[in-house]
N, CA and C atoms as an extended XYZ file, in Angstrom:
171
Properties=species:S:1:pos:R:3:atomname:S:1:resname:S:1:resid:I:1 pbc="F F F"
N        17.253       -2.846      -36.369 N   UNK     1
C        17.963       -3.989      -35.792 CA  UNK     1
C        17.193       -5.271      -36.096 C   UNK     1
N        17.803       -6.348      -36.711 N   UNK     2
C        17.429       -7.450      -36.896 CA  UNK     2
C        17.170       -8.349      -35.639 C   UNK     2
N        15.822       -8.717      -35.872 N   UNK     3
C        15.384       -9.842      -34.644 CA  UNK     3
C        16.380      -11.006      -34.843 C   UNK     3
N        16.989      -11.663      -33.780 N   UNK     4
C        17.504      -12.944      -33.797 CA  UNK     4
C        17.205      -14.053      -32.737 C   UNK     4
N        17.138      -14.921      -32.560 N   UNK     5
C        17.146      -15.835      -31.199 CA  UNK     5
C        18.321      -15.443      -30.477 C   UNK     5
N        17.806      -15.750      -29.463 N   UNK     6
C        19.172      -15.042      -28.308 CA  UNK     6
C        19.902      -15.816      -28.163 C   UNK     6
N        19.992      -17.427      -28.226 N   UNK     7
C        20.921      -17.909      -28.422 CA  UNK     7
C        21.794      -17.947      -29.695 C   UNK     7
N        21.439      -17.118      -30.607 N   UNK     8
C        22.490      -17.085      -31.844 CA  UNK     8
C        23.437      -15.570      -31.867 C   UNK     8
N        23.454      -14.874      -30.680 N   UNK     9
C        23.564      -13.413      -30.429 CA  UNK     9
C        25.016      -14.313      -29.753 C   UNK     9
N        26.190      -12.943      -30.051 N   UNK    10
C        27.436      -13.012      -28.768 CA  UNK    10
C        27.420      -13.001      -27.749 C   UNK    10
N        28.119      -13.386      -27.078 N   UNK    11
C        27.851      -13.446      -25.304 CA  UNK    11
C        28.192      -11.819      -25.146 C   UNK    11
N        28.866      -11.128      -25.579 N   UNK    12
C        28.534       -9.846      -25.385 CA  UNK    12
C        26.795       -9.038      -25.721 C   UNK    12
N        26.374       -9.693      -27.082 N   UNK    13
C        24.958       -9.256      -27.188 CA  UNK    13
C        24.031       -9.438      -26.453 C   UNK    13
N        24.242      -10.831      -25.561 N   UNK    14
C        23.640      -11.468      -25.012 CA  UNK    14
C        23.705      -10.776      -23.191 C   UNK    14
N        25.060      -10.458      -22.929 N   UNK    15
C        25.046       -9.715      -21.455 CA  UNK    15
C        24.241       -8.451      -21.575 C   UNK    15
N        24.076       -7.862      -22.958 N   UNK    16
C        23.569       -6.310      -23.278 CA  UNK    16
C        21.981       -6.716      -23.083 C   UNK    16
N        21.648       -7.907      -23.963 N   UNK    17
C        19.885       -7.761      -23.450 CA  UNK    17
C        19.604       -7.881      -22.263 C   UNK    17
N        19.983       -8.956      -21.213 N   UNK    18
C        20.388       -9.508      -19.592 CA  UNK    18
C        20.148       -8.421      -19.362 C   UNK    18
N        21.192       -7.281      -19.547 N   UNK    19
C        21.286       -5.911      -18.742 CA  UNK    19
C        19.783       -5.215      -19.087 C   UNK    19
N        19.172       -5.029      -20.238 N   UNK    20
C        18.189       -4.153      -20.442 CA  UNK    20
C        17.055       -4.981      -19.758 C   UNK    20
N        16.818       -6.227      -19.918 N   UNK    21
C        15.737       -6.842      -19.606 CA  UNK    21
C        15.328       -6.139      -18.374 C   UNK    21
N        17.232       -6.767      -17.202 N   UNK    22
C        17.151       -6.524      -16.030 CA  UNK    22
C        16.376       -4.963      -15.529 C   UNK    22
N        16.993       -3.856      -15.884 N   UNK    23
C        16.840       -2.773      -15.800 CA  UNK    23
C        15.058       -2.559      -15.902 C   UNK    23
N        15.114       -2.802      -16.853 N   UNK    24
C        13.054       -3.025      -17.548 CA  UNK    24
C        12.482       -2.979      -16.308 C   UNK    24
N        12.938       -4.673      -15.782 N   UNK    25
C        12.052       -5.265      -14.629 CA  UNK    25
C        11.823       -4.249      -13.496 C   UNK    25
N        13.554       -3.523      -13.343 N   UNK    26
C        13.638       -2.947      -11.995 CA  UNK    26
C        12.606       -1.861      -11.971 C   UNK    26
N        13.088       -1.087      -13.399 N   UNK    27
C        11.961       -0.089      -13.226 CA  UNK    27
C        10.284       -0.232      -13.138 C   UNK    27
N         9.706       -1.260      -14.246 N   UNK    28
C         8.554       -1.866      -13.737 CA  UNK    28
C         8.222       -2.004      -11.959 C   UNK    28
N         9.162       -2.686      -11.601 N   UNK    29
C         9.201       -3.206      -10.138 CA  UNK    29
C         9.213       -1.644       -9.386 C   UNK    29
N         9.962       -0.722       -9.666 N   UNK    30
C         9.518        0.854       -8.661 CA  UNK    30
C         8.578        0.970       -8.951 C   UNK    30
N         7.824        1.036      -10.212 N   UNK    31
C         6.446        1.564      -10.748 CA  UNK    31
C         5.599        1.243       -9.314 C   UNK    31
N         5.283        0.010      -10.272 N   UNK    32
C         4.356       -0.713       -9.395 CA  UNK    32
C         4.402       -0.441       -7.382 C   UNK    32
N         5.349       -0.575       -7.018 N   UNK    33
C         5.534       -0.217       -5.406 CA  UNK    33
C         5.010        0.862       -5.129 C   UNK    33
N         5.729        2.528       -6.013 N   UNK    34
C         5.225        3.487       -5.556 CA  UNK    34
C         3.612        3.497       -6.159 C   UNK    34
N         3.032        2.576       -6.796 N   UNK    35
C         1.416        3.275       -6.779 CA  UNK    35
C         0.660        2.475       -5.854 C   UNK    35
N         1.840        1.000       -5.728 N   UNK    36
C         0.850        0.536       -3.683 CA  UNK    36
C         1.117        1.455       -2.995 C   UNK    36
N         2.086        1.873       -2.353 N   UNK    37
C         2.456        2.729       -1.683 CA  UNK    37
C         1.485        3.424       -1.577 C   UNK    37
N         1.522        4.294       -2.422 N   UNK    38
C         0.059        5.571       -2.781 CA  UNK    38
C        -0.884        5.544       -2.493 C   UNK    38
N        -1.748        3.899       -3.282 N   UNK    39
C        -2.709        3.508       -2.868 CA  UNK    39
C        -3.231        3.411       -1.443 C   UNK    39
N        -1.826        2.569       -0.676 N   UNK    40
C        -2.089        2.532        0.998 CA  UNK    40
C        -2.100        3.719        1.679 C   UNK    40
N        -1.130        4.803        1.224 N   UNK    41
C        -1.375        5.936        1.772 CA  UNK    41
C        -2.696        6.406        1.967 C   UNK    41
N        -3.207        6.717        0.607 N   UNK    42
C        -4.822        7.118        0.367 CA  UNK    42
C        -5.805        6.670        1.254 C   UNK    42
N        -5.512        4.887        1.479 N   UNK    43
C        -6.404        4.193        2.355 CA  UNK    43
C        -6.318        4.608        3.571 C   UNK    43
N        -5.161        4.434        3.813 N   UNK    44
C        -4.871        5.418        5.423 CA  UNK    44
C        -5.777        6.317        5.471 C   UNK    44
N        -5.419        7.688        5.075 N   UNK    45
C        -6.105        9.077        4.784 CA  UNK    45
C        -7.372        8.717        5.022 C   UNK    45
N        -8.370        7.816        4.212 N   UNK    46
C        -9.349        8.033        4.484 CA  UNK    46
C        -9.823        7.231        5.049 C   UNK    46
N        -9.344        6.456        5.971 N   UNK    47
C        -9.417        5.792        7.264 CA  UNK    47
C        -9.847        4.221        6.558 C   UNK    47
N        -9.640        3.819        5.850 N   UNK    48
C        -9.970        2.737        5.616 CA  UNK    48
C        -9.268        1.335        5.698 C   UNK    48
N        -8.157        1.328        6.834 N   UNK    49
C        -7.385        0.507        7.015 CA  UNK    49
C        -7.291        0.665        8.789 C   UNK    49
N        -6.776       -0.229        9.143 N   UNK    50
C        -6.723       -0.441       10.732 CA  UNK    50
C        -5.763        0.601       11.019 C   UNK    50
N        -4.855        0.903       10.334 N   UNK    51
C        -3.602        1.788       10.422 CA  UNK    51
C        -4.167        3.705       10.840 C   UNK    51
N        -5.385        3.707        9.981 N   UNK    52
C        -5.959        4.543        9.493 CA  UNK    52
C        -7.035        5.484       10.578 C   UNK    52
N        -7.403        4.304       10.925 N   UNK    53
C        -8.771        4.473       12.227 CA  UNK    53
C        -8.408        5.292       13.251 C   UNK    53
N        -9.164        6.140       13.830 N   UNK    54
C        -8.704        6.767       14.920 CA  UNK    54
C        -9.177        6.164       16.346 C   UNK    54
N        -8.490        5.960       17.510 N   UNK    55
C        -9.168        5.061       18.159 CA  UNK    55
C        -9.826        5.813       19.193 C   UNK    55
N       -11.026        5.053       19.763 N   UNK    56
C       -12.402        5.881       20.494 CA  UNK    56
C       -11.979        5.553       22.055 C   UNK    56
N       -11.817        5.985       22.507 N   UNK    57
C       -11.338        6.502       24.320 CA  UNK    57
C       -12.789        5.864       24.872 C   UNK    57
C-alpha cells in the first residue's frame, strides 16, 4: 500500500484510518489500565498501599 497524506485519501479512506487509529488507541488504552490495575493489585498484596495495611487494634 502506497503511503499518501491523509488529506489526499477519500473521505471513505479517510473514515477507514479514523476507525483503525481509533481502535489502536482503545486497545493501547486497555493495555495500559489492566497492567495499573495489576500493578495496584500487587501493591495491595504486599501491603504497600494504605488500602493494603492491616490495621493494629
Amino acid at each position: 500500500m502506497q503511503s499518501q497524506p491523509f488529506s489526499k485519501l477519500t473521505p471513505e479512506q479517510q473514515e477507514k484510518v479514523i476507525d483503525n487509529v481509533v481502535h489502536a488507541v482503545q486497545i493501547l488504552h486497555a493495555s495500559v489500565k489492566a497492567r495499573k490495575e495489576k500493578e495496584f493489585i500487587e501493591k495491595i498484596q504486599n501491603g504497600k498501599t494504605k488500602y493494603g495495611k492491616t490495621k493494629r487494634v
